[in-house]
N, C-alpha and C positions, 0 to 999 in steps of 0.2 A: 383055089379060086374064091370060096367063100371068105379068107381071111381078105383076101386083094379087095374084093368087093369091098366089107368094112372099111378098111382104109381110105379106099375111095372114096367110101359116105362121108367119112369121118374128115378126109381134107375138103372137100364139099364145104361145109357147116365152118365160119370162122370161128365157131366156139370152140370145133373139136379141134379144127386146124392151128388156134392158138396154144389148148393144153399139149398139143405133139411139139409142138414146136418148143415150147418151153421143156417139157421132159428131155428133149433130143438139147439143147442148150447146156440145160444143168449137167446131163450126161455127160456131154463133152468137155465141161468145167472138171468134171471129177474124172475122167479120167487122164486126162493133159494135167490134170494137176497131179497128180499120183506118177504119170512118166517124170514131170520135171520135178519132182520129191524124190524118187529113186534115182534118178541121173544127175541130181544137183543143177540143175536149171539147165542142162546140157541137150534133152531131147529137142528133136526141131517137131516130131511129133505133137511132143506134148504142146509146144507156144502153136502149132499151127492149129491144134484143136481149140486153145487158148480163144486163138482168135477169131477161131468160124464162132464159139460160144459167145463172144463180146457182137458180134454181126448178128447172131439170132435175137439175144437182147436189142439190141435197135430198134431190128425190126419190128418186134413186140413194142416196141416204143411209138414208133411211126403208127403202129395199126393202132395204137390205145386213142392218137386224134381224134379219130372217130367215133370215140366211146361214150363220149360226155353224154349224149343226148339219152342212148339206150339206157344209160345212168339214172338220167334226172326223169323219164317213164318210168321205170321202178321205183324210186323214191318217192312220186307222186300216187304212183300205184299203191303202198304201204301207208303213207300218210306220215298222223300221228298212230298209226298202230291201235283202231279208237276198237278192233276186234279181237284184240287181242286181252287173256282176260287178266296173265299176270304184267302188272305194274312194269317192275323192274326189267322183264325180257325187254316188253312194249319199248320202253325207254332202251335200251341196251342198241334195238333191232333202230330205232331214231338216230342215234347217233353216229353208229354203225354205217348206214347209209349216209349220214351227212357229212361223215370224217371221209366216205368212195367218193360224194360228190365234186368235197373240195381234192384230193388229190389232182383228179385228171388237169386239169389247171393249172395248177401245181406243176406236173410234169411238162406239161405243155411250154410252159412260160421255160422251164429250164432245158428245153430241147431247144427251145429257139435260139436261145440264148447262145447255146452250143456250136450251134448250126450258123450262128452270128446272123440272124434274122432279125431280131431284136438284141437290144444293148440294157443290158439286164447283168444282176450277178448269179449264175449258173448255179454254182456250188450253194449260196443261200438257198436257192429254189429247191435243189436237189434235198436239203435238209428239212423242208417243208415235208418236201411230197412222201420224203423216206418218216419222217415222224409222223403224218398223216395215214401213210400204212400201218408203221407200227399201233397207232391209236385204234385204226382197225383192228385187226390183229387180237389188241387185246381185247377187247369191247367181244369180238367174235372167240377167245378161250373162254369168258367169263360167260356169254350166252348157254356155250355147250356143255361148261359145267354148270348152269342152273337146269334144264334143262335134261341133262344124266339123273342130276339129283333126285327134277321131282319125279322122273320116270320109275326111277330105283322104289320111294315111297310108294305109287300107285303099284307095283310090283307087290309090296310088301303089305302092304295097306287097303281092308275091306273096304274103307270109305271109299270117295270121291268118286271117278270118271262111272266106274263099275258099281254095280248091284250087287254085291258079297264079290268071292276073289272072283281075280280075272277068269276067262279061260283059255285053255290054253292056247287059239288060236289069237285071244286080245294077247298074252303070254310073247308069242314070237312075233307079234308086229310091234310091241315095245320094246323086247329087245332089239330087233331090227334097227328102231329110231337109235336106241341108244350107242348101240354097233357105230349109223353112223357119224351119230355125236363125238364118237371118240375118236374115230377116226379123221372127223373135220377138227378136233382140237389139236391131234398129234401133228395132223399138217399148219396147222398154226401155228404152233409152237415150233419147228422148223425155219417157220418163214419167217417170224419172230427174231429166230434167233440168225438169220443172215441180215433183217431189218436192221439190227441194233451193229452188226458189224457193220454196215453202211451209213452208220450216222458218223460225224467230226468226232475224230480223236478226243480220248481223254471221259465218252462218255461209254460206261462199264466195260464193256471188250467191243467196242470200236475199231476195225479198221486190225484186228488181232488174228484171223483165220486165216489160213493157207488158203489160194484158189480152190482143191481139192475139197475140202471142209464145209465152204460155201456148195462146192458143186452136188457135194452129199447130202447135204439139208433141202437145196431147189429142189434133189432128183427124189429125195422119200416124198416130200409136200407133192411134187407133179405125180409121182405113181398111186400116192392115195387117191389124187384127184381123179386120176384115169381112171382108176379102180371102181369110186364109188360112183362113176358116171355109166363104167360097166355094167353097175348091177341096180341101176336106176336111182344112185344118190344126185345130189344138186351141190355140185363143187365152183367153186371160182376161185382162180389167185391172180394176184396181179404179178 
């Protein structure tokens, strides 16, 4: 009952209700891909999971319309980053939010397009909003390893934050942070690397992965995210 109840909280909250729904997606990417990899494209299993996964993406599509706003409150929330004290995060964490802002847009225009709402060219749009992620993406590896780093030094290093060395309870809440730093960068790097197979042919392995492969990179990137939501980290993928 106690597990049923979380779930329940957890589809309650569209945040939680979107990172399930994305796990339960990729899930079924990777594994319809693995039946129609073993069967030779023969499973009816594997394309039907195929296709409830392509129906959960939509969906996650349809709901992101409504994201813009919550978007541009955080972004305005953040600023220029004028509290933050190192320079380059400051700027990383700027840009960051303004490569999320313009996405939703981005995909908007290319959903209508799809949906033949507006008379637009889709596939352009779609290589916006997928290179807009990626630019994400990496903006968000390059945060978590500045960020590791200077963690590692205050670890190692009398100076700074601390009055001589840490102790050992400053000790386990910086590893803590950096726990989740690596763990927001493994799930980047995941995501990353299904971004870059979603951009036009021809650009590094574009367009190269089996469904299965893809569904393996969403499903680690979504379980990190559950993960570090379980234990009070602050995840988001798009």
């Amino acid at each position: 009952m106690a597990a049923m109840s979380v779930l329940v909280s957890a589809l309650e909250s569209y945040r939680e209700r979107d990172r399930l729904i994305r796990t339960l997606g990729y899930g079924c990417q990777l594994v319809g891909g693995v039946l129609l990899e073993e069967s030779h494209a023969k499973s009816e299993v594997g394309k039907s999971l195929l296709v409830f996964s392509e129906q959960l993406s939509h969906c996650r599509t349809v709901l992101r319309l409504f994201d813009d706003l919550s978007m541009l409150a955080y972004t305005k929330q953040y600023g220029l980053g004028t509290k933050e004290e190192d320079a380059i995060l400051r700027w990383m964490f700027v840009f960051n939010n303004l490569a999320d802002q313009l996405y939703y847009p981005c995909e908007h225009i290319a959903w209508a397009a799809d949906a033949k709402i507006i008379r637009a060219n889709s596939a352009k749009w779609w290589t916006f909003s997928t290179s807009l992620w990626g630019i994400s993406l990496l903006l968000g590896i390059g945060r978590s390893l500045r960020i590791v780093l200077k963690l590692r030094r205050v670890l190692r290093s009398p100076e700074g934050k601390f009055i001589g060395q840490p102790s050992n309870r400053d000790r386990k809440v910086i590893q803590a942070q950096m726990k989740s730093e690596v763990l927001n960068l493994l799930s980047n790097l995941a995501d990353l690397s299904n971004a870059i197979h979603w951009m036009p042919p021809g650009f590094l392995w574009a367009g190269r992965f089996p469904p299965w492969l893809v569904g393996l990179m969403g499903t680690i990137s979504s379980l990190i995210g559950l993960y570090r939501v379980c234990v009070g980290g602050n995840a988001g993928s798009l």
